[in-house]
C-alpha positions in Angstrom: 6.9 -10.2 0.7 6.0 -7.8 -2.0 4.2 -4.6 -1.2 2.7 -2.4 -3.5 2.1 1.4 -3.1 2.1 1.2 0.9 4.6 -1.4 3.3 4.5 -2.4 6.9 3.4 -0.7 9.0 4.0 0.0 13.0 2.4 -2.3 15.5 -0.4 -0.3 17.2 -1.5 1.9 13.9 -5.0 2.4 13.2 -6.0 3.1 10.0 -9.3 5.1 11.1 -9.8 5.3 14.4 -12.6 7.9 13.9 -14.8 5.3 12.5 -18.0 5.4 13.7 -18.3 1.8 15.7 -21.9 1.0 13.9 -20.3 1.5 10.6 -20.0 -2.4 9.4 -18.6 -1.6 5.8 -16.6 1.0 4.3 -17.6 1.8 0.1 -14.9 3.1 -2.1 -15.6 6.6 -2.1 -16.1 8.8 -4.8 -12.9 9.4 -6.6 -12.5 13.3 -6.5 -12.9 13.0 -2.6 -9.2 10.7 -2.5 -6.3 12.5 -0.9 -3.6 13.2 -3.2 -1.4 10.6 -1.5 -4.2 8.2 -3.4 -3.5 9.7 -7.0 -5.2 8.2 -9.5 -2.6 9.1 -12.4 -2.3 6.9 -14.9 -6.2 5.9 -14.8 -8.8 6.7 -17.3 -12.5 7.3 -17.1 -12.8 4.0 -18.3 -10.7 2.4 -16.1 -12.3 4.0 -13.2 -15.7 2.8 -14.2 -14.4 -0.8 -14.1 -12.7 0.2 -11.3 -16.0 1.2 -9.3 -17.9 -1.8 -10.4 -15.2 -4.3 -9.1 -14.6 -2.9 -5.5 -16.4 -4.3 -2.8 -16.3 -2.5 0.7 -13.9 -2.4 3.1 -14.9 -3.9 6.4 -15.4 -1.2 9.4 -13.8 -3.5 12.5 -10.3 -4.1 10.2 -9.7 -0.4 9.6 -10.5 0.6 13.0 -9.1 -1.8 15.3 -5.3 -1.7 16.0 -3.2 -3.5 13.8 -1.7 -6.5 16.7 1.9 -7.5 15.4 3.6 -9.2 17.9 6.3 -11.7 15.5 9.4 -10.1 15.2 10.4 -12.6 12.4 8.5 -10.9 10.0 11.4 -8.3 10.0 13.4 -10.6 8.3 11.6 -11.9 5.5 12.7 -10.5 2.3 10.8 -7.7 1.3 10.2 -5.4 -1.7 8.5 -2.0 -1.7 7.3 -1.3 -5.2 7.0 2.7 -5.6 4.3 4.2 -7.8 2.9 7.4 -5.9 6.3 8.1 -4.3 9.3 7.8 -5.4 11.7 5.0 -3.1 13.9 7.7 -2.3 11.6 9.9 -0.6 10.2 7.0 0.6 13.6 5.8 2.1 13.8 9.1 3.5 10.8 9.3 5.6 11.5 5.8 7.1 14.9 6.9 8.0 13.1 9.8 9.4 10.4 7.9 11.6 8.0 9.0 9.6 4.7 6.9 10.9 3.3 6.0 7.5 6.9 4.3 6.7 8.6 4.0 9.8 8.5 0.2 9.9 10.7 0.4 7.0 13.3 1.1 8.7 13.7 -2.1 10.5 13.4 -4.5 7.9 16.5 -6.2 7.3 16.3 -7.4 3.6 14.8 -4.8 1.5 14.9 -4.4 -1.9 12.8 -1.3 -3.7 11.4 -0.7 -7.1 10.3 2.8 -8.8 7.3 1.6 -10.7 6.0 5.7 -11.5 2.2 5.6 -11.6 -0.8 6.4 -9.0 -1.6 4.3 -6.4 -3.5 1.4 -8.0 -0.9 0.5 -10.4 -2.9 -2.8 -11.2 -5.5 -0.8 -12.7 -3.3 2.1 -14.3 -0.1 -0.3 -14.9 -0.9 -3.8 -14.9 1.5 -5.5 -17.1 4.5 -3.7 -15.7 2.8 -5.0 -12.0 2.8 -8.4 -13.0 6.3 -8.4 -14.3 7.5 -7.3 -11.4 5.6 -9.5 -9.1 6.7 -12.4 -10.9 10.1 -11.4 -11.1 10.4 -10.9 -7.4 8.5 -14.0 -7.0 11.2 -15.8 -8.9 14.1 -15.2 -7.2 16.1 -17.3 -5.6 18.4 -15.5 -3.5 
């Protein structure tokens, strides 16, 4: 399992509970309105036009519903975190601290991590060095 800029999360999280329940579809929002834990270093006004024309909506039900885990198992599959908007250490960190947003982390049993500095979408601000990575990890065989 390869994650990019975010990793498991606890069973039970909710990613906006707030949600109004007749929202159907969530747009991309405009860009300045992000929180800095969505930096968009590493992206250009070009890139972020492409960007905009490309994403579709998030649905409303998956980003309000409780995320149901209930397979232990999926603690042991080998897992790498790659790193862009924070660096693995602090990342390591806050999972060792409970930290919600990384606490899951904690628990997995084969974990590998990779620094990969950038914002959060490194496919858009980084995408060679992505692919590289994901192919690498893809290839092994241990």
């Amino acid at each position: 399992m390869v994650w990019v800029d975010s990793g498991p999360v606890v069973p039970g999280s909710v990613f906006a509970p707030d949600l109004p329940e007749g929202v159907t579809e969530l747009p991309l929002p405009p860009f300045d309105a992000f929180p800095p834990q969505a930096s968009l270093e590493g992206l250009t006004a070009q890139v972020l036009e492409r960007f905009r024309a490309r994403a579709v909506p998030e649905p409303g039900p998956v980003i309000r519903q409780p995320v149901e885990l209930t397979n232990d198992a999926r603690r042991t599959v080998p897992t790498t975190l790659v790193c862009c908007s924070l660096p693995s250490a602090q990342m390591l960190e806050l999972a060792r601290a409970g930290h919600p947003m990384f606490a899951e982390v904690a628990n997995l049993e084969q974990l590998d991590v990779i620094d990969l500095p950038t914002g959060h979408w490194p496919m858009w601000s980084r995408p060679g060095d992505l692919a590289q990575i994901i192919e690498s990890e893809a290839s092994r065989t241990d």
